[in-house]
N, C-alpha and C positions, 0 to 999 in steps of 0.2 A: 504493500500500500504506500509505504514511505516512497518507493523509488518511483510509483505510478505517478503519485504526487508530485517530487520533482521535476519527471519528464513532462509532466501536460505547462508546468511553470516555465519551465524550459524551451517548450516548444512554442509555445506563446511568445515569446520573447526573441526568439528569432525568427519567424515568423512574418511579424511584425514588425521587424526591422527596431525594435526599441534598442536604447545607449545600454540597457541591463535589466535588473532587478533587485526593487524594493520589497523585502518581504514585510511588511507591518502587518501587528497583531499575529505572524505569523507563530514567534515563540511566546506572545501572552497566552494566546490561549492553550497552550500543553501547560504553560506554568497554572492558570487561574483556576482550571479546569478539574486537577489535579493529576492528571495525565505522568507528569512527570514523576508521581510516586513510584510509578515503575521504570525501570532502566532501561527494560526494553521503548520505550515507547519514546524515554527521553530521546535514545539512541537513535527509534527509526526518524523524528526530526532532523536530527543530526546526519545522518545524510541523505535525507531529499535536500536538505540545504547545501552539500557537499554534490547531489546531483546536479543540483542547478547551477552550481559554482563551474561543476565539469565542462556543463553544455554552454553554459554562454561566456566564461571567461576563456574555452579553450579555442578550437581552430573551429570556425564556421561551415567546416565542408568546403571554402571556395578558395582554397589555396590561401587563405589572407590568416595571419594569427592575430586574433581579435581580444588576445589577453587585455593588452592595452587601451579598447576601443571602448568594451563595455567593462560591466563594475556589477556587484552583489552589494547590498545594503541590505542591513537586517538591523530591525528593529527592536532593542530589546530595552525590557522593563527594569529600571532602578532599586536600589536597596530599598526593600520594605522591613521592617521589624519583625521577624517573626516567621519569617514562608520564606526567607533566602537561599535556602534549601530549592526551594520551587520556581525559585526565577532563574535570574542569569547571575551567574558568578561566576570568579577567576579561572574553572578549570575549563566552564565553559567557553569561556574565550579565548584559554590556550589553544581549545581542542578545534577550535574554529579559525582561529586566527590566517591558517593557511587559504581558507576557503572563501571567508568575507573582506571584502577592502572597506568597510565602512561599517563600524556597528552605531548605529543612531542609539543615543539610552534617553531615554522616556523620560526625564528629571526635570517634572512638571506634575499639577495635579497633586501634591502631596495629601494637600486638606481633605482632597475625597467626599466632598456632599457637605464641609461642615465648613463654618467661616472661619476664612483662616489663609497664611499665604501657600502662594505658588509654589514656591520652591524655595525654600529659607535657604539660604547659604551653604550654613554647617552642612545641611542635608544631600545637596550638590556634592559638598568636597567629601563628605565619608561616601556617597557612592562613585567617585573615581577612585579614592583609596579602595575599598571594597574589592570594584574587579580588578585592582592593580595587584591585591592581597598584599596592601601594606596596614598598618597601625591603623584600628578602626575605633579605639577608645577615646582618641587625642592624649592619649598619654604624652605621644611625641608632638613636639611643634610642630608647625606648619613645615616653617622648615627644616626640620627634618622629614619628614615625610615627605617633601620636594625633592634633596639628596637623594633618598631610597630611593625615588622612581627616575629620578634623572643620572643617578651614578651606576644602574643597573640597564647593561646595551636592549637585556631583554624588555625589560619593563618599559624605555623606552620606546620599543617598536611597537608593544601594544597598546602605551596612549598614544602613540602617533594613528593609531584606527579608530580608538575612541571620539565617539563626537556628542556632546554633551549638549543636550536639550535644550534652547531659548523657547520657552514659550511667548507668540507674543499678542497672546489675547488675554482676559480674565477673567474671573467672578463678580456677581454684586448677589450680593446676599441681602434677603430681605430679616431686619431684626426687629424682635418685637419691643416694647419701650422699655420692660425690665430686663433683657437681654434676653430671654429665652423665647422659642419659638421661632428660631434661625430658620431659615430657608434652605434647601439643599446647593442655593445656589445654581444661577444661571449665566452662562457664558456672553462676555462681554466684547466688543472688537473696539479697535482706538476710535472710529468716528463716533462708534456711541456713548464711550467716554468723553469727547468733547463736548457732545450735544447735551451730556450730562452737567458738565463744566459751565458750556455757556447757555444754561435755560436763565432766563429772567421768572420765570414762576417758582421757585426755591422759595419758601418763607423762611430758610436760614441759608446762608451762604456754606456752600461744599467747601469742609474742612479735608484739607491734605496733611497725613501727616508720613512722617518716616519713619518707618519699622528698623532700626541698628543691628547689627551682628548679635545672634545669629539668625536673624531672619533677612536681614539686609532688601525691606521691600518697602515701596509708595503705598499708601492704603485713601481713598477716598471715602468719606461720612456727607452723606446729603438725605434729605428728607424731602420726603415725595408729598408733593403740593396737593396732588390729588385726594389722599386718603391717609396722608401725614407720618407713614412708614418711614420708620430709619432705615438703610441704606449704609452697607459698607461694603467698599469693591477695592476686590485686590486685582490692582492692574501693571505692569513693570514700566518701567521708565529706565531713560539712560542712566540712572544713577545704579539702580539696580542692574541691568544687562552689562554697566559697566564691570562692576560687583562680578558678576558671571564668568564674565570675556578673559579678568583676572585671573580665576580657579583653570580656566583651560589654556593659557598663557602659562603657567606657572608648570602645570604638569606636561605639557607639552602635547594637546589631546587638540581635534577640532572642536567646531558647532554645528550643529542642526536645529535648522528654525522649525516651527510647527506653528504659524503657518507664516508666509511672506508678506499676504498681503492682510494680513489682520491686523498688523500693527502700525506705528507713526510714522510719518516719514523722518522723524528724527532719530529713530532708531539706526536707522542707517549710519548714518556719518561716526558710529562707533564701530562699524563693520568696515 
């Protein structure tokens, strides 16, 4: 089944003339699923994704070696608390390292339905430490934990494939006036944070404030003129994605945006 799977992926993709293959959601769902509780099962993931890697980064049939043309991206899920066992960790991207040229990691979404930020900082650098399998307590400094992955040629090559999630859309969460009765939150894009920004019908003016290490995020409070809900959205800004650009500057990892055109155009000019 595994290998029926990478071949239809496969064939799809050359086919169609596509630069490669992004496999998203591909390894959430064996993780979420619980799928990966068996070894077999993690396994037969593991090479459909090694299929697909065969068929589209190898020779195309037409005399042309297309290693260099197309590219594999796989999508995988960040340090959770608790189920890291079931997600993606260090061995699984040694084990893959050969096969994928890009692992996107999902380091966004932390709060999960509840108000709260995107992706706190801390949270960011202990899941690049994680798959690096350095120091995940912060017992060591930052920099030290920079050394270890910079003085190690291995560890090196594979933040060089890591590419670390920018989310740049948000939440606004609707709160009720003694704080309870949060909303699970609903997804936000920068025009509608502006249009949130500049309504003149506010009966209080949207309070911006900054969230500091270790959360390192903008948070928006405004109260909806309509029916007088409070209102707190967590949305990134340059201060924050600078924050970000940091942690993968530092370990020497890319970025992957989710999504491009969701966010400001001032996000840009830190890229």
């Amino acid at each position: 089944m595994a290998a029926a799977l990478g071949a239809l992926i496969a064939d799809e993709v050359l086919k169609e003339g596509f630069d490669g293959a992004a496999l998203d959601g591909f390894w959430q769902t064996g993780a979420q699923t619980g799928a990966f509780d068996q070894a077999t099962t993690r396994g037969g993931f593991v090479e459909a994704i090694r299929t697909v890697a065969k068929a589209v980064r190898g020779d195309g049939g037409d005399g042309v070696d297309q290693a260099a043309k197309r590219a594999v991206v796989l999508a995988v899920p960040p340090a959770r608390s608790g189920d890291n066992a079931r997600g993606f960790g260090p061995a699984d991207l040694e084990r893959l390292e050969g096969d994928v040229d890009v692992f996107s990691v999902m380091s966004y979404d932390f709060s999960a339905g509840r108000a709260g930020p995107n992706a706190p900082l801390v949270w960011v650098d202990r899941t690049v430490r994680w798959l690096l399998g350095l120091d995940l307590a912060h017992q060591a400094s930052v920099e030290d934990a920079v050394g270890e992955a910079l003085g190690d040629a291995t560890k090196r090559a594979l933040a060089a494939k890591l590419a670390i999630g920018l989310n740049f859309y948000g939440y606004d969460y609707r709160i009720g006036a003694d704080g309870a009765g949060t909303s699970a939150g609903e997804a936000v894009l920068g025009r509608q944070l502006v249009d949130v920004l500049k309504s003149e019908e506010h009966k209080v003016l949207p309070r911006v404030a900054w969230l500091p290490s270790p959360m390192a995020e903008h948070t928006v409070n405004y109260t909806n003129a309509a029916d007088g809900a409070v209102h707190a959205v967590f949305y990134p800004s340059p201060a924050s994605i600078k924050a970000r650009l940091d942690v993968a500057a530092m370990y020497g990892t890319g970025v992957a945006i989710w999504e491009a055109g969701q966010g400001l155009a001032c996000f840009w000019d830190l890229l």
